[in-house]
C-alpha positions in Angstrom: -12.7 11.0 -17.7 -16.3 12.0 -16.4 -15.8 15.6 -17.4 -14.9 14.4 -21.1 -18.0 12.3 -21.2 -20.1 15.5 -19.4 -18.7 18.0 -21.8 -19.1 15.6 -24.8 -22.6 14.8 -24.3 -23.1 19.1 -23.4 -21.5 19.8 -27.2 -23.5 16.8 -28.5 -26.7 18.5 -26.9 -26.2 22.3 -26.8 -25.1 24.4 -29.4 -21.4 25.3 -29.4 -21.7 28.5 -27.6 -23.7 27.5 -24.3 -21.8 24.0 -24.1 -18.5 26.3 -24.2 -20.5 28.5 -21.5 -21.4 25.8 -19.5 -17.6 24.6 -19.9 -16.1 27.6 -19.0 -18.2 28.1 -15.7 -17.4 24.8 -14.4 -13.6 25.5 -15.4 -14.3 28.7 -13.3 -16.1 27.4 -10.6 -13.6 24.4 -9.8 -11.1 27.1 -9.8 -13.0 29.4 -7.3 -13.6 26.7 -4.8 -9.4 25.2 -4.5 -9.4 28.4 -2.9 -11.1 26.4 0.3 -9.2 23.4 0.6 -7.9 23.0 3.4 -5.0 19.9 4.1 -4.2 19.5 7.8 -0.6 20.1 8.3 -0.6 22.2 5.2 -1.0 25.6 4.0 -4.2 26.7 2.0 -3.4 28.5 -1.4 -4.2 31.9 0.1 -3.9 31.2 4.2 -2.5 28.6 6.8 1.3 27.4 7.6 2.6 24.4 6.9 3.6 22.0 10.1 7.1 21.2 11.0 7.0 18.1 9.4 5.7 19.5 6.3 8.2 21.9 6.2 11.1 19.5 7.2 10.1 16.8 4.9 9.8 19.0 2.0 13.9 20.2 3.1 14.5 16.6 3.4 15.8 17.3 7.0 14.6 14.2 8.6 11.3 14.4 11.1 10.3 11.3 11.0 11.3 7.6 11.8 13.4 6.2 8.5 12.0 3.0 9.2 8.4 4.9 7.8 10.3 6.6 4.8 13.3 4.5 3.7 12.8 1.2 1.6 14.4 -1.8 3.0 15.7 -4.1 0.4 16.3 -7.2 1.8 20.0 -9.2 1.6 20.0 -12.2 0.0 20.5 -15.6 2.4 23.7 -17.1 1.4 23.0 -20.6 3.2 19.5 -21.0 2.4 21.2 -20.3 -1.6 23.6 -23.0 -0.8 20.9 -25.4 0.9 18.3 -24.9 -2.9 22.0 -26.0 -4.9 22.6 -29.2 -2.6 18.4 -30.3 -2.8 19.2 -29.7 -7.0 22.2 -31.6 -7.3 
């Protein structure tokens, strides 16, 4: 959203070809510089390795505690249900 509001206001004020300049570069640049992120655990675009647990999680082989990665959907109380229906009747 902020670079649509940046590169509207650089058409509204430049002429087209230096606000498509200006857009391009920045297009470029951005590009240029995801080259140097760097994730711990994970492997740059162009260097690094990616952890065991990386690795294992993106094989869906386990790694961690299912507690951490599985939803627990909770069972429904049968006799707190039947003690709601005797306090309504």
């Amino acid at each position: 959203n902020t670079g649509a509001v940046a590169f509207g206001l650089g058409f509204r004020q430049l002429p087209y070809y230096d606000a498509f300049i200006l857009m391009g570069s920045c297009i470029i640049a951005s590009g240029v510089l995801s080259l140097f992120i760097c994730i711990k655990g994970h492997a740059g675009l162009v260097t690094g390795q990616d952890s065991e647990e990386a690795i294992a999680a993106w094989k869906k082989l386990g790694g961690s505690a299912p507690a951490a990665t599985t939803l627990q959907v909770p069972e429904p109380d049968e006799d707190a249900a039947a003690e709601i229906e005797e306090d309504k009747a």
